[in-house]
C-alpha positions as CSV (number, residue, x, y, z in Angstrom):
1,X,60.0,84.2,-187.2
2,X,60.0,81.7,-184.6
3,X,63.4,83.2,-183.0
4,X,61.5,86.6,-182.5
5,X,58.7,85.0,-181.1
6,X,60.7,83.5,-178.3
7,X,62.2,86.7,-177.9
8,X,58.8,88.3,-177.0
9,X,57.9,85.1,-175.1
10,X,60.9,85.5,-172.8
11,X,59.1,89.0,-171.9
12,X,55.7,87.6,-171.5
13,X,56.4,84.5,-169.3
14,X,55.1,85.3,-166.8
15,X,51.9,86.6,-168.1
16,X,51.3,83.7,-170.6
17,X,52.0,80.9,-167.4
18,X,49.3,82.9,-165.1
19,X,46.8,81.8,-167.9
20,X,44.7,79.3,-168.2
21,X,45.5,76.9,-172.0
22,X,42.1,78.4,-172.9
23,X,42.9,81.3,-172.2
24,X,46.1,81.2,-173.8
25,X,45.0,80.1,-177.1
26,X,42.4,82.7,-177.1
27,X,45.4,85.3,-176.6
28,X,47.8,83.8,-178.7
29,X,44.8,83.2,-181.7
30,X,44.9,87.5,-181.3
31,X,48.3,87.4,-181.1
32,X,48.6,85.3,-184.9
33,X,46.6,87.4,-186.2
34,X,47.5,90.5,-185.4
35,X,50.7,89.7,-186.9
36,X,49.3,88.5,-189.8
37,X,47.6,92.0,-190.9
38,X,51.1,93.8,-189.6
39,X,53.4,91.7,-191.9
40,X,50.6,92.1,-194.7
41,X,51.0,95.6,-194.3
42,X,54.6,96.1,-194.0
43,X,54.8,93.6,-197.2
44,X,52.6,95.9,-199.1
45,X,54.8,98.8,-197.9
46,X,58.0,97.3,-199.5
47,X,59.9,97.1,-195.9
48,X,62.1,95.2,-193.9
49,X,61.4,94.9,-190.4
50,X,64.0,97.5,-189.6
51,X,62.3,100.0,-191.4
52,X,64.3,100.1,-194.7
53,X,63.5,99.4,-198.1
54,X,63.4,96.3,-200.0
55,X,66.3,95.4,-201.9
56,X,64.7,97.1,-205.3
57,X,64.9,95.0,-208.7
58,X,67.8,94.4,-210.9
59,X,66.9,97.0,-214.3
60,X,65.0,95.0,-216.8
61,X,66.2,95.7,-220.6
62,X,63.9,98.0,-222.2
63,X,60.7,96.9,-224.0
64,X,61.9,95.6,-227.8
65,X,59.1,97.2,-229.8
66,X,57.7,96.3,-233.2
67,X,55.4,98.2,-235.9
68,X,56.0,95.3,-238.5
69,X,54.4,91.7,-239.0
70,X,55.1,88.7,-237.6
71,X,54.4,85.2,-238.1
72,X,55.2,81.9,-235.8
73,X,53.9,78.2,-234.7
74,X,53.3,78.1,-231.4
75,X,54.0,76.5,-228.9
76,X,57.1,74.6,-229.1
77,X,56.4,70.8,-228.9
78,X,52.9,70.7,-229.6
79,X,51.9,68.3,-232.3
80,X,49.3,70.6,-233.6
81,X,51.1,74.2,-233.4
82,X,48.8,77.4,-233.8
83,X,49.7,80.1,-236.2
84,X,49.8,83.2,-235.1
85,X,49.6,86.9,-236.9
86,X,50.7,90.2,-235.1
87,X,50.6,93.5,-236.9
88,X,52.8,95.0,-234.0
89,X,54.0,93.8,-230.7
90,X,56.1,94.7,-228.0
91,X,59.1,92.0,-226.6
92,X,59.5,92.6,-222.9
93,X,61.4,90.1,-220.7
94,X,59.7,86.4,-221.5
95,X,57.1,87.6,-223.2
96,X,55.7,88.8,-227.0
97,X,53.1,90.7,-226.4
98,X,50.5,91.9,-228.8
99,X,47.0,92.2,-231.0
100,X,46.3,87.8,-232.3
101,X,44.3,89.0,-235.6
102,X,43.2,85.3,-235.4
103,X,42.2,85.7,-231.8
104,X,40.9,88.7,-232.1
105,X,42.5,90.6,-229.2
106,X,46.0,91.3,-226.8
107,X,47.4,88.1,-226.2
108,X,51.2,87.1,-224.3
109,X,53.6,84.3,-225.4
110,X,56.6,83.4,-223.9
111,X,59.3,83.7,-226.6
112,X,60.9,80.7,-225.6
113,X,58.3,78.9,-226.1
114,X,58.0,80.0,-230.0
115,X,58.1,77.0,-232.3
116,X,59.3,78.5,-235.3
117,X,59.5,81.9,-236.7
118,X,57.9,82.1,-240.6
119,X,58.4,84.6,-243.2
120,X,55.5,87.3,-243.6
121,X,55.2,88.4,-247.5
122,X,55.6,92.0,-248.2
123,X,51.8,92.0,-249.6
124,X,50.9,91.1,-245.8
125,X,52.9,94.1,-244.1
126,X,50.8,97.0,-243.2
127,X,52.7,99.7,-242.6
128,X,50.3,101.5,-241.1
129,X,49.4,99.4,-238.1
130,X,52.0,101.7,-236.2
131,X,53.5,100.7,-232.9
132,X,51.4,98.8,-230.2
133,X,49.9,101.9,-228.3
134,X,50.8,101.3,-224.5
135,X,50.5,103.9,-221.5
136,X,54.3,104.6,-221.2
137,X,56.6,101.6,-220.0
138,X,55.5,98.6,-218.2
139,X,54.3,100.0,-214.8
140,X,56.7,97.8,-212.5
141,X,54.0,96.4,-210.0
142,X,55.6,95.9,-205.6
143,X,57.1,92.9,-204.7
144,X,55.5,90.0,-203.3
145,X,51.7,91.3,-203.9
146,X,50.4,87.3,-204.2
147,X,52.6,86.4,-201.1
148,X,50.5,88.5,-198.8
149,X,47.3,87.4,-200.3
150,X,45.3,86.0,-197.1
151,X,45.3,82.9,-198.7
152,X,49.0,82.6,-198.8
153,X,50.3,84.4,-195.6
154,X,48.6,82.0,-193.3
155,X,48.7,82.7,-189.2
156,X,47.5,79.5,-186.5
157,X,48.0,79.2,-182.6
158,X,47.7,77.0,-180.2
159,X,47.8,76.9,-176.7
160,X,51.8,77.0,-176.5
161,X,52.9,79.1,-179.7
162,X,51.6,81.9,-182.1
163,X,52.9,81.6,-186.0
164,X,53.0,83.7,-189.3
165,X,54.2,82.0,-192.1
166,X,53.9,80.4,-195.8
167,X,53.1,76.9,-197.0
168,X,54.0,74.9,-200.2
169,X,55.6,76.9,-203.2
170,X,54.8,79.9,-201.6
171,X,57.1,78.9,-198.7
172,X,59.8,78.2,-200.9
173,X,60.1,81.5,-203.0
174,X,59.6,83.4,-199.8
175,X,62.4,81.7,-198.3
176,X,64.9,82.2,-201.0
177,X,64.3,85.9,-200.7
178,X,64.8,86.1,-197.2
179,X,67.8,83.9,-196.9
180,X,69.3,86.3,-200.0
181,X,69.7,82.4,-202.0
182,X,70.0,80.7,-205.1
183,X,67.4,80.4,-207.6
184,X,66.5,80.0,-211.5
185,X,64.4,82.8,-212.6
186,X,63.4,80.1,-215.0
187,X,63.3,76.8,-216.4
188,X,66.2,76.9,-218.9
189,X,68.1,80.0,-217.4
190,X,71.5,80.1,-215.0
191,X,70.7,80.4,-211.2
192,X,70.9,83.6,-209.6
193,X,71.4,84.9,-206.1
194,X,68.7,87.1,-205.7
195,X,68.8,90.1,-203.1
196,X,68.1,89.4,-198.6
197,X,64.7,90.9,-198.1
198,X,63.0,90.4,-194.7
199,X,59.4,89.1,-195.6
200,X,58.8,87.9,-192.3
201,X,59.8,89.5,-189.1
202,X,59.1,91.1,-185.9
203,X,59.3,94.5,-185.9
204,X,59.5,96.8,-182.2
205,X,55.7,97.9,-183.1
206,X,55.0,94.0,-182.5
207,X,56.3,93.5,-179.7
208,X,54.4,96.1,-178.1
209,X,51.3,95.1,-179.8
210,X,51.7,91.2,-178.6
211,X,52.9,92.6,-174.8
212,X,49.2,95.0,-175.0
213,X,47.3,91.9,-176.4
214,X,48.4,90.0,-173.6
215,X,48.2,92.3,-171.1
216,X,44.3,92.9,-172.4
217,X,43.9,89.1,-172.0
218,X,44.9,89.4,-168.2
219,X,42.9,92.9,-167.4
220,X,39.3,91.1,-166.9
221,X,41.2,89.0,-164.2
């Protein structure tokens, strides 16, 4: 990000050294943010800065469904395990998904995380609970939806620079994806290279938007 900022910089030198530093952190505040809301969008768009799509998902295995009982402790490690009863459930990815009768309503549990499976006597199978009723498969939701959260993509200034960027954990799994690097998709599980997608870059319409914003800044003088 900070390579395509210079790049614009190198265009705008002369305009940014006629300012005054106020004036230049009032441009280049504008100047964050406007990039901010652009990589927001482009995010929620599913694009790279050169227009084409994000890498898409590897295929998930299809939903494992279930229209018999089950019974297991849960979670795994706890010194006071919970039973839990499910008339009919559905096992996609991490997760056992279905109706707690003890709960009294949809819950998720990683299947990991399942202490120990127990046997469910035939007197306790209803067969006609039929199969956990779901609108078709598992709508597969875009990419990144929390990492453009206002909250997350962040934007600052100062008199000198204008930045677009990520903090903390947020910073780190944005980075793997666009560096195309290493990670474990979970705790116990192999790494994985995931696929290069461009979360943050400048795009041409952003160069001409930071070149108007700045020429804006200079009009009233």
């Amino acid at each position: 990000m900070n390579h395509d900022l210079e790049e614009v910089e190198k265009l705008a030198g002369a305009l940014l050294r006629s300012l005054s530093a106020a004036e230049r952190r009032r441009a280049l505040r504008r100047v964050s943010r406007a990039l901010q809301r652009s990589q927001r969008d482009r995010i929620a768009r599913q694009k790279n800065p050169d227009g084409s799509a994000f890498a898409e998902r590897k295929e998930r295995p299809e939903p494992r469904r279930g229209n018999h009982a089950v019974k297991f402790l849960y979670p795994k490690g706890s010194s006071e395990p919970r039973l839990i009863t499910m008339k009919s459930w559905v096992h996609d990815g991490p997760l056992l998904t279905g109706f707690d009768i003890e709960a009294g309503g949809m819950r998720s549990f990683f299947w990991d995380k399942v202490d120990r499976w127990l046997p469910v006597p035939a007197e306790e199978q209803n067969k006609g609970a039929g199969k956990l009723r779901r609108n078709g498969h598992i709508r597969r939701k875009a990419m990144f939806r929390k990492l453009r959260g206002p909250d997350i993509l962040k934007a600052g200034s100062t008199d000198t620079e204008a930045w677009v960027g990520f903090a903390g954990q947020a910073a780190r799994v944005a980075s793997i994806h666009q560096e195309g690097g290493m990670d474990r998709p979970s705790l116990k599980s192999k790494p994985v290279r995931y696929a290069r997608r461009s979360i943050l870059g400048v795009t041409e319409a952003d160069r001409t938007r930071i070149l108007d914003l700045l020429f804006e800044q200079l009009a009233p003088r």
